[in-house]
Each structure stands twice: as C-alpha cells, then as structure tokens.
C-alpha positions in Angstrom: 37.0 13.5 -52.6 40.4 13.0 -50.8 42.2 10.7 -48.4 44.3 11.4 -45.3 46.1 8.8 -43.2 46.7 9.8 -39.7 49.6 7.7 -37.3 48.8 8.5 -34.2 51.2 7.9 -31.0 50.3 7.8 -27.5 51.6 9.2 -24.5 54.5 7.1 -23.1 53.1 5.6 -20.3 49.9 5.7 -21.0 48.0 1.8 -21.0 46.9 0.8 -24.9 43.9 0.1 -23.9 43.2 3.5 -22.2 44.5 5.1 -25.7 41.8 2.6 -27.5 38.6 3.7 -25.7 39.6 7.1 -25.6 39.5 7.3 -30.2 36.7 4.9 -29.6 34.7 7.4 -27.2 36.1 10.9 -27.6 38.2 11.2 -30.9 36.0 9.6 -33.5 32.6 11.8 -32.1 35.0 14.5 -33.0 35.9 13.6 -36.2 32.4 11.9 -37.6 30.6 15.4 -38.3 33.8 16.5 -40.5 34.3 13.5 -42.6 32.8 11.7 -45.1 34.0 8.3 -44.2 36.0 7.2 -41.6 38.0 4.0 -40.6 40.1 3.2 -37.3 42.5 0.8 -37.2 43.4 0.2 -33.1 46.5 -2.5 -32.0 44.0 -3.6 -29.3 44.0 -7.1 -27.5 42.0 -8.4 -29.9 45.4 -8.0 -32.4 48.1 -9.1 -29.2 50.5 -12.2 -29.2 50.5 -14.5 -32.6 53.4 -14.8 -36.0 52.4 -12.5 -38.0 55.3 -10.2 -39.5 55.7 -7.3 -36.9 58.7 -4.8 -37.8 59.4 -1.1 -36.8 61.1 1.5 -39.4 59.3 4.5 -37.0 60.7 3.3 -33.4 58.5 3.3 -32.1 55.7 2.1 -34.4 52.4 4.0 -34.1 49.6 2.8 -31.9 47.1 3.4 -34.0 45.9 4.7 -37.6 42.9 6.3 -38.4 41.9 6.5 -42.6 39.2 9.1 -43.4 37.8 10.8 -46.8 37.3 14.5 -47.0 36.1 16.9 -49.5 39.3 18.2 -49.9 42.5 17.8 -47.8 43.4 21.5 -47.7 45.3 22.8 -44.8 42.2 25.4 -43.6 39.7 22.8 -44.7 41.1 20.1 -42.4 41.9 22.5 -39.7 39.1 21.0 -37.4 40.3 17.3 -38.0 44.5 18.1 -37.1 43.4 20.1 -34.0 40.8 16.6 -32.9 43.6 14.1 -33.6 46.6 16.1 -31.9 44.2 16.8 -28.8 44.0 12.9 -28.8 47.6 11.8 -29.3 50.9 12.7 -28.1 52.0 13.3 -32.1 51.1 12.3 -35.1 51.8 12.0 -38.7 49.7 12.5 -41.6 49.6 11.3 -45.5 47.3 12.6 -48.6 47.0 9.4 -50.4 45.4 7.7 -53.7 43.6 4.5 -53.0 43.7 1.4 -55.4 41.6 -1.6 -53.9 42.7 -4.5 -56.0 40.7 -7.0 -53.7 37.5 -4.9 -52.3 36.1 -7.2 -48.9 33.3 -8.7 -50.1 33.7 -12.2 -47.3 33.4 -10.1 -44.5 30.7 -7.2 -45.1 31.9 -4.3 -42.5 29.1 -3.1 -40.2 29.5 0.5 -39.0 30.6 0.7 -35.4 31.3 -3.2 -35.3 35.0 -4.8 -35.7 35.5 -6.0 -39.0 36.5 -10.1 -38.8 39.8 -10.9 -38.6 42.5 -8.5 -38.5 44.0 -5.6 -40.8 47.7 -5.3 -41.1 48.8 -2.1 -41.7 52.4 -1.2 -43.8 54.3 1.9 -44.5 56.6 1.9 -46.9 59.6 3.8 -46.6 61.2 5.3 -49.7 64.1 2.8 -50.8 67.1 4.4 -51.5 68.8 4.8 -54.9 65.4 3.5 -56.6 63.6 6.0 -58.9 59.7 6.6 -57.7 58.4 5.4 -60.9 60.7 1.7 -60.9 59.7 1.7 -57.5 55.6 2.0 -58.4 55.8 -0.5 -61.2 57.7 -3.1 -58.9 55.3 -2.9 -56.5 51.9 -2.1 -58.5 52.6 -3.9 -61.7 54.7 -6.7 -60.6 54.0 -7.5 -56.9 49.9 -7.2 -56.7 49.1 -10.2 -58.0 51.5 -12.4 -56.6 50.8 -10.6 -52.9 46.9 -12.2 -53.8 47.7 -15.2 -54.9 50.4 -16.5 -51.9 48.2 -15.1 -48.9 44.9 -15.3 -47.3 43.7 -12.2 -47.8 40.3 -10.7 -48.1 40.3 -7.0 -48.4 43.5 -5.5 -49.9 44.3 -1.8 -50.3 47.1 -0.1 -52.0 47.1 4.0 -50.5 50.2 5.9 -52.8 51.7 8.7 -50.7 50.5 11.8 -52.8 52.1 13.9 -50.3 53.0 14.2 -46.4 50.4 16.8 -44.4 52.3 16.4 -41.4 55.9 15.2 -40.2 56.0 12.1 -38.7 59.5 11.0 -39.8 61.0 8.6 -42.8 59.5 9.7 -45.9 56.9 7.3 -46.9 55.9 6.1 -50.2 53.0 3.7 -49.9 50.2 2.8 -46.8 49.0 -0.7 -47.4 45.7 -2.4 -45.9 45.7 -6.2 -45.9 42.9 -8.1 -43.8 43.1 -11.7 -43.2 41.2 -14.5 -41.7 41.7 -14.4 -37.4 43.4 -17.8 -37.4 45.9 -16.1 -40.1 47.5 -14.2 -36.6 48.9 -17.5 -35.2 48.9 -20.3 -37.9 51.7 -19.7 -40.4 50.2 -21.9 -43.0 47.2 -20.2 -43.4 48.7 -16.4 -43.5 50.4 -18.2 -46.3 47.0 -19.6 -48.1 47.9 -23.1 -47.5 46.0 -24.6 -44.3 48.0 -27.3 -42.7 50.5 -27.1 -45.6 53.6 -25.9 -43.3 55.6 -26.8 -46.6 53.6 -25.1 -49.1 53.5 -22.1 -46.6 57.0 -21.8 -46.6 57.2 -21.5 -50.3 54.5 -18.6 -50.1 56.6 -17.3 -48.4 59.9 -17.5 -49.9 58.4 -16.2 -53.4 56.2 -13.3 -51.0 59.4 -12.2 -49.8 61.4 -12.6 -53.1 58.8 -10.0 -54.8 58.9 -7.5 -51.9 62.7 -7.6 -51.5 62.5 -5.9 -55.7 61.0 -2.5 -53.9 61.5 -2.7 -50.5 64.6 -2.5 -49.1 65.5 -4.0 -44.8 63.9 -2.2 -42.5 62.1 -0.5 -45.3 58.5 -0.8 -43.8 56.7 -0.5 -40.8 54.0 -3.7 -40.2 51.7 -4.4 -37.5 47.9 -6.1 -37.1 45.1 -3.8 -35.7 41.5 -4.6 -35.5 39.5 -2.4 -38.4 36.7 -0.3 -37.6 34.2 1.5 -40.2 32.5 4.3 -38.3 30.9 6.4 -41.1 
C-alpha cells in the first residue's frame, strides 16, 4: 500500500466555500471507489480567524489537501485519481510519501464522513538549502519529535517523508506534516503551547518549539495552515 498527497488550488475568484462543497459533493464520490482510504483536509470557516502560525512558501498556499492510500502509486494505476482531482481544481501538486505516526489520535476517535474535533494543521517542508537529506531527517525525526510532543497540545501527529514528487507543484518538498489540536488551541496561545492560562510558560514552548525547528528548517522554509480533517473511507 502507498500514499499520495494532493494540494489542490482553486480558481481565482472562486468563493472557498463554493471550492469546499464541491470536494465534499463531487470530488470525493469520485475518488472513494479508487482508493483505499481517504482523508480531506478543507480551510473551511470552521478553521477562519484565530493565532495559530499561518505562513506561505507556495504563494499562494493551497486551499485544500486531500491524503489517500492506494495499492500502488503508479502513473497508469492512478490515472483515474489525477484526471478527478484536476477536473476539481484549477492545479494541483502531488507527493508519494512514507507515513510515521508518532502520536496515533486516540482522544478524538474519527467518524467517517464527520469532522474530526478540533483542527489539523497542515506543513510542507521545503528542502533547506546547503543541508544534506540525511542531517536534515535526523534533525527533524530523531531530534525534533519528541520535543514537538512534549511543548504542544497535540492529539494526532503525523510525519509523511516526501518519497518522491507525482506532480509539479513548485518548491521541492521534503516532508508533509499532520498535527491536530484541541479547537480552543486556534485562538488561545497558551494552550497551542500545552500550558492553559500559562501565557509565560507558553512562551517558553515556544521559544524551545522554535529553537528545534530553526536546526532543519530554514525562513520561509514551510508552508502552515489549519483545515478541518475529514476521514471519508
């Protein structure tokens, strides 16, 4: 079994939440009979407004990502799936990846077709310049995990490595990451940070969250936005 992760981008013009309801009601019935598994992750209203981080390496950043396991990720086999998703988007990009889950959801079992709780924040990692691919994965996988646990609020935390690219979308990538977090984590700083009305102990999440990540990513190294999470199969 294999994973792809689509970025899709909407028309310019076109209203989010007309992009939304169309994956919901036309793209996903598409896609459902040729995958084994598959996730949407919409910036909806559900995700709009609130502090948590929000930076763009793809200007724009997409408008949605959809996650979904396959047999295998060969170009004839996923002919079916390209041709749904770029009859649903204005372009797209997509990633074979490997999938750690160092911190499986177990607080907030999904329900297929329901939102999951919270919100999922979404990261692509660019490739950082001058840093060899394998200092770059023990930075991150060996060094940073743990850490990226212990100083935020977290509940479901998924590390995809960018096997390969399937289809241009711009910078090259080396990582996707999934991070869900409690709703209230959106607009209260101190408990994004795993310390509830602790603005002070927040802050030093947050200095040694950001110390780790500045190791193996470089500025404007990543792409990060909240979406609501959807399992549909």
């Amino acid at each position: 079994m294999e994973k792809i992760i689509y970025a899709l981008w909407k028309a310019p013009g076109m209203a989010p939440a007309t992009f939304n309801a169309r994956l919901h009601s036309r793209l996903a019935p598409a896609l459902l009979p040729l995958v084994l598994r598959l996730r949407l992750n919409l910036r909806d209203e559900a995700v709009q407004g609130g502090d948590s981080p929000c930076f763009s390496a793809f200007n724009p950043s997409p408008d949605a990502v959809i996650q979904l396991w396959v047999n295998t990720a060969y170009k004839p086999a996923r002919a079916g799936i390209d041709a749904a998703i770029a009859e649903h988007s204005a372009r797209y990009g997509a990633w074979l990846v490997c999938e750690s889950n160092p911190l499986p959801n177990t607080d907030y079992p999904n329900k297929i077709g329901e939102r999951t709780e919270g919100f999922s924040q979404i990261a692509f990692v660019l490739r950082p310049p001058g840093m060899t691919h394998e200092a770059w994965q023990g930075s991150w996988q060996n060094g940073h995990t743990r850490l990226a646990l212990d100083v935020q609020s977290t509940f479901e935390y998924v590390q995809n490595l960018v096997v390969r690219p399937l289809h241009h979308a711009g910078p090259e990538l080396w990582a996707i990451v999934e991070e869900c977090f409690p709703a209230d984590a959106l607009t209260d700083h101190t408990i994004y940070y795993a310390c509830p009305g602790d603005p002070s102990g927040a802050e030093a999440n947050e200095a040694a969250m950001l110390k780790s990540v500045a190791r193996f990513i470089c500025e404007n190294g990543c792409d990060v936005f909240p979406t609501s999470q959807f399992d549909l199969k």
